[in-house]
DSSP file (Angstrom, degrees, kcal/mol; ACC not computed):
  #  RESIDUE AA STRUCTURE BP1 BP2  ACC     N-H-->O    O-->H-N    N-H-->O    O-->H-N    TCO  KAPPA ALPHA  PHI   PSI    X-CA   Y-CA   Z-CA
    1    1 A X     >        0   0    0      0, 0.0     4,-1.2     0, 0.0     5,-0.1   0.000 360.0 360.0 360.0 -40.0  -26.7  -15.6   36.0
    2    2 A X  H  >  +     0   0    0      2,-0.2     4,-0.6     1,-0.2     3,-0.0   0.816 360.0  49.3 -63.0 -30.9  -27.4  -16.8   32.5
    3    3 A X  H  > S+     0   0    0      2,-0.2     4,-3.4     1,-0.2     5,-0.2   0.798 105.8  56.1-102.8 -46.1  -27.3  -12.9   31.2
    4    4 A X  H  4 S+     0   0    0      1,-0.2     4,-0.3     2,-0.2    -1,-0.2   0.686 108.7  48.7 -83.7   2.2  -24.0  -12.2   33.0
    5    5 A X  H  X S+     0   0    0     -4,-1.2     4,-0.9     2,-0.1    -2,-0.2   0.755 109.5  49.8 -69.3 -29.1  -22.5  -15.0   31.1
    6    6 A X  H  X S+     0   0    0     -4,-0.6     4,-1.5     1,-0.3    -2,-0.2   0.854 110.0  50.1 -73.5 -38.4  -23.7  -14.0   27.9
    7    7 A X  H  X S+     0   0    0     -4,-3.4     4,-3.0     1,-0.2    -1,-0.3   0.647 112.6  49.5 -87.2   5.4  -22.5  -10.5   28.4
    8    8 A X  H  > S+     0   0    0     -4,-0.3     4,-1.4    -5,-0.2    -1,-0.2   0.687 113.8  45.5 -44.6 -46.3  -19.1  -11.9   29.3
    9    9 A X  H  X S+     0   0    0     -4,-0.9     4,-2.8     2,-0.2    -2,-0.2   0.774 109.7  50.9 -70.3 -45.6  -19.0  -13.9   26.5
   10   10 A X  H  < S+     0   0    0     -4,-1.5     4,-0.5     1,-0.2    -2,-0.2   0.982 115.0  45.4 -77.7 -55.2  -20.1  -11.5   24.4
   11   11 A X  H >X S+     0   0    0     -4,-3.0     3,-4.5     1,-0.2     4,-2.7   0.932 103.0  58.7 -45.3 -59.3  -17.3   -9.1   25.8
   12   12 A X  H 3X S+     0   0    0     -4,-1.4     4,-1.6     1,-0.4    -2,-0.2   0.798 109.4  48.9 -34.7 -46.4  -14.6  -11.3   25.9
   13   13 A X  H 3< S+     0   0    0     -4,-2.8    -1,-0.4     2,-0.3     4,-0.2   0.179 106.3  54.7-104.2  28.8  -15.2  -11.7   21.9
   14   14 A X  H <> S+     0   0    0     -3,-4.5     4,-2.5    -4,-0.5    -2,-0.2   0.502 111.7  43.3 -77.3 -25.7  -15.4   -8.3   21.2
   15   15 A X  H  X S+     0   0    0     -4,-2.7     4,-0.6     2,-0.2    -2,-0.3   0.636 116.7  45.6 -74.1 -14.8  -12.0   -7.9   22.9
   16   16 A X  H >X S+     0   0    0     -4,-1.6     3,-3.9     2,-0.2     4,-1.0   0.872 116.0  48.5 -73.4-104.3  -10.4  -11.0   21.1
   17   17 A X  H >> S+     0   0    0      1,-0.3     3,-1.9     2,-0.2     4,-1.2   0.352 110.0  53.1  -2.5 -93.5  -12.2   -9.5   17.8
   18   18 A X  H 3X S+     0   0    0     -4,-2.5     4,-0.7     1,-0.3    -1,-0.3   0.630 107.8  50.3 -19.7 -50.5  -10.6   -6.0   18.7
   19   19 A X  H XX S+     0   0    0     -3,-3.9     4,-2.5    -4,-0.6     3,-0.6   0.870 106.3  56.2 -87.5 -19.7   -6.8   -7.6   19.1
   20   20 A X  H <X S+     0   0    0     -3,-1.9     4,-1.5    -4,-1.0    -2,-0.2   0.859 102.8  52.3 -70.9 -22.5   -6.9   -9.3   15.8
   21   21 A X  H 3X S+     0   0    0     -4,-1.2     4,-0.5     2,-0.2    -1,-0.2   0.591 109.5  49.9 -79.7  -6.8   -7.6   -6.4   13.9
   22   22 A X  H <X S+     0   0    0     -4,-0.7     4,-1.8    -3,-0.6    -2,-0.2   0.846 110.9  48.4 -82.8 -39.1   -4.9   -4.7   15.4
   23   23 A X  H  X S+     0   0    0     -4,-2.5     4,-1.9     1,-0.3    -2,-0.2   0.891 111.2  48.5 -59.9 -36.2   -2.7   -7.4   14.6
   24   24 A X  H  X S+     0   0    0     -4,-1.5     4,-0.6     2,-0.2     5,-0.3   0.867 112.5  54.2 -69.4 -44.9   -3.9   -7.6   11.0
   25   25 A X  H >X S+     0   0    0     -4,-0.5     3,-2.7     1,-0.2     4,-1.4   0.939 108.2  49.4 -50.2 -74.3   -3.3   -3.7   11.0
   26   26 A X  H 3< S+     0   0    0     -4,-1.8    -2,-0.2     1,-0.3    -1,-0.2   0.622 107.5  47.5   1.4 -72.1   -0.1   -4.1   12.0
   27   27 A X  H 3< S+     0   0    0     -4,-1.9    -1,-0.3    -5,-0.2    -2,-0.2   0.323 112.7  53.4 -70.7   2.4    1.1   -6.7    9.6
   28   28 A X  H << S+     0   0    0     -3,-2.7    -2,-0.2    -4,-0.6    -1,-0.2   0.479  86.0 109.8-109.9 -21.6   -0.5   -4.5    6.8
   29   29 A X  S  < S-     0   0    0     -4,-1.4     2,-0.4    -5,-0.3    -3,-0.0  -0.279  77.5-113.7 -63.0 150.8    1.5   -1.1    7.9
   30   30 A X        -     0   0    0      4,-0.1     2,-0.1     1,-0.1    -1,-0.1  -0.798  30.2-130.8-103.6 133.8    4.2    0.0    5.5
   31   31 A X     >  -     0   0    0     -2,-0.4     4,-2.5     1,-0.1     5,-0.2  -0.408  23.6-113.6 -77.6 157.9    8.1   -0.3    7.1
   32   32 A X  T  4 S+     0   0    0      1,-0.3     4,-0.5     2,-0.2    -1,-0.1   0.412 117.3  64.7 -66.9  15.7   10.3    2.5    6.8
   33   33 A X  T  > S+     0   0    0      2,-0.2     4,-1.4    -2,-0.2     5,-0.3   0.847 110.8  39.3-121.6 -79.1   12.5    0.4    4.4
   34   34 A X  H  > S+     0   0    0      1,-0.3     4,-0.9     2,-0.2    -2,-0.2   0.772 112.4  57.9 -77.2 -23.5    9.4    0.4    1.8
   35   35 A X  H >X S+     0   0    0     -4,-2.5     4,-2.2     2,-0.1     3,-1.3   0.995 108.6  37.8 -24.2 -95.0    8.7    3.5    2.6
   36   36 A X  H >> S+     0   0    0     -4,-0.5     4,-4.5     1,-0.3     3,-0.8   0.904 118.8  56.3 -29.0 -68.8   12.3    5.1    1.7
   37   37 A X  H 3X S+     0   0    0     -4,-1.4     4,-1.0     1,-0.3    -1,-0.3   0.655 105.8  45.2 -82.9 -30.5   12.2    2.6   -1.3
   38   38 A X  H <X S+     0   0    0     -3,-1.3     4,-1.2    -4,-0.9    -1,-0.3   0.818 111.2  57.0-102.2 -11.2    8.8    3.9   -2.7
   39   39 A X  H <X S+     0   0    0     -4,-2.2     4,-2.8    -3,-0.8     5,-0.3   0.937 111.1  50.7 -21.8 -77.1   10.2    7.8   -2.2
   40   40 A X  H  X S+     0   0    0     -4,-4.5     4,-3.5    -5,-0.3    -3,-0.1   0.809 105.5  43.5 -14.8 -67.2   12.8    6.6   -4.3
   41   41 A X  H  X S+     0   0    0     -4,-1.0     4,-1.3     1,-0.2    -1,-0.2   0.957 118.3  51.6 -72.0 -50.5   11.2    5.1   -7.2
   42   42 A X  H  X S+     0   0    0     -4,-1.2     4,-1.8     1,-0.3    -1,-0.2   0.899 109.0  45.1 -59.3 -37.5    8.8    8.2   -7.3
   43   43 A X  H  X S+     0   0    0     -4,-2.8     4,-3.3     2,-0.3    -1,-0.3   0.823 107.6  58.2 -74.3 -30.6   11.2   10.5   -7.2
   44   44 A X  H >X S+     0   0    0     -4,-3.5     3,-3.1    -5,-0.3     4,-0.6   0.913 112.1  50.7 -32.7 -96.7   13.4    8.2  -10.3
   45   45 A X  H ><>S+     0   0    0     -4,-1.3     5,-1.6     1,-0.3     3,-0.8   0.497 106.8  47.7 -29.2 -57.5    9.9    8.8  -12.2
   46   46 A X  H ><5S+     0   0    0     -4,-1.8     3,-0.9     3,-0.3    -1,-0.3   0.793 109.3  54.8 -34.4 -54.3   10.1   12.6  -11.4
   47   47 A X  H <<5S+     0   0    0     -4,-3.3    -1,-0.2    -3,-3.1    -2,-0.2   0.930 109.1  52.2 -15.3 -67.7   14.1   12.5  -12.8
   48   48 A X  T <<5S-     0   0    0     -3,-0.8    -1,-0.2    -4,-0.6    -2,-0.2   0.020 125.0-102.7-101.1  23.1   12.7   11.0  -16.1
   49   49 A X  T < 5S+     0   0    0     -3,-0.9     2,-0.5    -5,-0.3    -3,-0.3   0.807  74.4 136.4  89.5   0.4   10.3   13.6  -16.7
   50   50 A X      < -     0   0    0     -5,-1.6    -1,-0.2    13,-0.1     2,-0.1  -0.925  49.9-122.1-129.3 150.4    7.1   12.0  -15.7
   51   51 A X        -     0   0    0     -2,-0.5     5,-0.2     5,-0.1    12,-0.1  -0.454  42.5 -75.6 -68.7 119.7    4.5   14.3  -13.4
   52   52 A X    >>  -     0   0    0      1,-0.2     3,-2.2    -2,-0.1     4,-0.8  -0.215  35.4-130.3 -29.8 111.4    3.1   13.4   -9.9
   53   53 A X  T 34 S+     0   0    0      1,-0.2     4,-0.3     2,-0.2    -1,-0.2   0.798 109.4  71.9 -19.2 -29.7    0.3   10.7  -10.6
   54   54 A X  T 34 S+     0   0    0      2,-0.2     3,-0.4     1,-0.2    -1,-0.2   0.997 104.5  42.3 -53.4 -51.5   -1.7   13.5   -8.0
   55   55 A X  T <4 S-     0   0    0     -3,-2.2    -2,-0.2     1,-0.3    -1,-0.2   0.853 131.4  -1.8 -83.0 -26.3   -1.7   15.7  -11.0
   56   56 A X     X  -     0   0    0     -4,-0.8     4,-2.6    -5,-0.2    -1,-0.3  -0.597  55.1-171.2-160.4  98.9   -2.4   14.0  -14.0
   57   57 A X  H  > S+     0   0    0     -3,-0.4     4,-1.7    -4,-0.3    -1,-0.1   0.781  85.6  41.0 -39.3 -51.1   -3.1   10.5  -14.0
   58   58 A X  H >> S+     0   0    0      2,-0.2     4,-1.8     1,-0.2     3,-1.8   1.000 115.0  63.7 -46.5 -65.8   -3.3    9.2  -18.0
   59   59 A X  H 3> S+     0   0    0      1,-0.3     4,-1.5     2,-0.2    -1,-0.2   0.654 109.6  33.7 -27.8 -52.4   -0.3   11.7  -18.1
   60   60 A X  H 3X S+     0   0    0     -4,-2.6     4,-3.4     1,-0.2    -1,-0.3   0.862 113.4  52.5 -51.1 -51.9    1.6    9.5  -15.8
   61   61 A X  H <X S+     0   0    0     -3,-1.8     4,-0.9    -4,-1.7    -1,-0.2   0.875 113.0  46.3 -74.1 -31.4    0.6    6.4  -16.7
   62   62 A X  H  X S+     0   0    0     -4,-1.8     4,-1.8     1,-0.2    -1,-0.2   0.805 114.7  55.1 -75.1 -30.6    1.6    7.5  -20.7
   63   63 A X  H  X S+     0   0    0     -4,-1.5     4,-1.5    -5,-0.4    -2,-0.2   0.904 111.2  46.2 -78.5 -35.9    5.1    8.9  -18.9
   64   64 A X  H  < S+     0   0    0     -4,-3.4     4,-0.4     2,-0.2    -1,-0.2   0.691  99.7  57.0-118.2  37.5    5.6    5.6  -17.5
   65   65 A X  H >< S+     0   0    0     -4,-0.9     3,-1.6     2,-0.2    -2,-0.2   0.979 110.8  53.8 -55.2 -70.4    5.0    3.4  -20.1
   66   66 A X  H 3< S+     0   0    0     -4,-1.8     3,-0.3     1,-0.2    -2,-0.2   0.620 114.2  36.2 -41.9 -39.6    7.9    5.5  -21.8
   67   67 A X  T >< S+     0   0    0     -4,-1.5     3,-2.0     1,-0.2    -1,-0.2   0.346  80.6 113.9-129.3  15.7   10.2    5.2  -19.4
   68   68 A X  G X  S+     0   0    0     -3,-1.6     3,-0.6    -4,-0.4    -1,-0.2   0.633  80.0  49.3 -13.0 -47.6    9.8    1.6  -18.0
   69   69 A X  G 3  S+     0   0    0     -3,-0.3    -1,-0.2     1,-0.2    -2,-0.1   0.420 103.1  58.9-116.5   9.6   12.8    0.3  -19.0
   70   70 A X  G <  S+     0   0    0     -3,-2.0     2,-0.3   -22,-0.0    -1,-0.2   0.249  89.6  88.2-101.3  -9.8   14.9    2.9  -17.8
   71   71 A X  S <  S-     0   0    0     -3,-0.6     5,-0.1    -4,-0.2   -30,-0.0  -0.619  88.0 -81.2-104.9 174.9   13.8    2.6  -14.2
   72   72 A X        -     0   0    0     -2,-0.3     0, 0.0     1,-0.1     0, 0.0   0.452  35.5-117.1 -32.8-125.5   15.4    0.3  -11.3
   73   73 A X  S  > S+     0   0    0      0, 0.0     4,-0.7     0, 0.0    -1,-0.1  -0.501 119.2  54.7  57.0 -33.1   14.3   -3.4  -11.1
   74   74 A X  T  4 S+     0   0    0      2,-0.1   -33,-0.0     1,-0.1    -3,-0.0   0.869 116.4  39.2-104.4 -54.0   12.6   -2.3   -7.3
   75   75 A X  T >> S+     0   0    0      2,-0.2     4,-1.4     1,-0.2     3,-0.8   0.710 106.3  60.1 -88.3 -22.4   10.8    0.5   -9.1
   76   76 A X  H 3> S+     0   0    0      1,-0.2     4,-3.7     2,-0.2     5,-0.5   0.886 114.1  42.2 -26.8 -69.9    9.7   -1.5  -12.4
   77   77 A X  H 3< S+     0   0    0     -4,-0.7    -1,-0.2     2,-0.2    -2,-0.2   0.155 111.5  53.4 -90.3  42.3    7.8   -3.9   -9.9
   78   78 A X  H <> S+     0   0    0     -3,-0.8     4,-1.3   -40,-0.0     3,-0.5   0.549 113.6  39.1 -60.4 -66.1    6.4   -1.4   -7.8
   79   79 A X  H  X S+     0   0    0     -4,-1.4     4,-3.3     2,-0.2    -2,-0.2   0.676 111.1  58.4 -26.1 -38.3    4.8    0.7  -10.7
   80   80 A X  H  X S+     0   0    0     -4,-3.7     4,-1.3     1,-0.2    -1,-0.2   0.965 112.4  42.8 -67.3 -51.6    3.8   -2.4  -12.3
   81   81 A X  H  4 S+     0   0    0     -3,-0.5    -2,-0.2    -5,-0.5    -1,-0.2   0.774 120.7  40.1 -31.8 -45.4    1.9   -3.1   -8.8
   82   82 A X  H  < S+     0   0    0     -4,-1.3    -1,-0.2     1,-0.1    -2,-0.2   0.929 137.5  10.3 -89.5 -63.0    0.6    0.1   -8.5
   83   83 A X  H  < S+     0   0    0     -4,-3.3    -2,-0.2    -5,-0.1     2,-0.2  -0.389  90.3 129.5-137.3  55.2   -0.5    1.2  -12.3
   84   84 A X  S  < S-     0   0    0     -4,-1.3     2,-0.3    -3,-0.1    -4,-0.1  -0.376  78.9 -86.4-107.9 162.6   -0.1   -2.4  -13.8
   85   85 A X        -     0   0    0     -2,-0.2     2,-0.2     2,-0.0    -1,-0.0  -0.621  48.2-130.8 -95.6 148.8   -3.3   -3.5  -15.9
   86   86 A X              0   0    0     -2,-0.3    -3,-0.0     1,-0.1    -1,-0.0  -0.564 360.0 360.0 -89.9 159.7   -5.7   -5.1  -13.2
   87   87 A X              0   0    0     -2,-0.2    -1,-0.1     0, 0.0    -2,-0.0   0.213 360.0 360.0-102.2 360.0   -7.2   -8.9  -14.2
């Protein structure tokens, strides 16, 4: 009796365990709103001259130093997020 409590228990909190990491997945997934919005920004940076980050990182990061102050307010504080200097 003692053993089919334990594994009971023991299920029960892997299935609790199991829906909180979905929930935490969930709340971590990107909506199609920030989606769209980080298309956007990349594609701004593409506009202005500067080169997928895929292909040459420094390059990018030197292209968008340059042209920082030329991009959106929504794309300013993404980039900054993204390939802002870390602390």
């Amino acid at each position: 009796m003692k053993k089919l409590v334990i594994i009971l228990t023991l299920l029960t909190s892997l299935m609790a365990q199991a829906s909180i990491d979905e929930a935490t997945m969930k709340s971590t997934e990107a909506t199609s709103g920030e989606i769209k919005t980080s298309r956007s920004c990349f594609k701004e940076l593409e506009i202005l001259g500067c080169r997928h980050p895929r292909e040459d990182l420094d390059q990018f990061r030197s292209c968008m130093r340059n042209v920082y102050s030329s991009l959106s307010p929504s794309c300013q504080k993404m980039v900054t997020q993204l390939y802002g200097r870390r602390n």
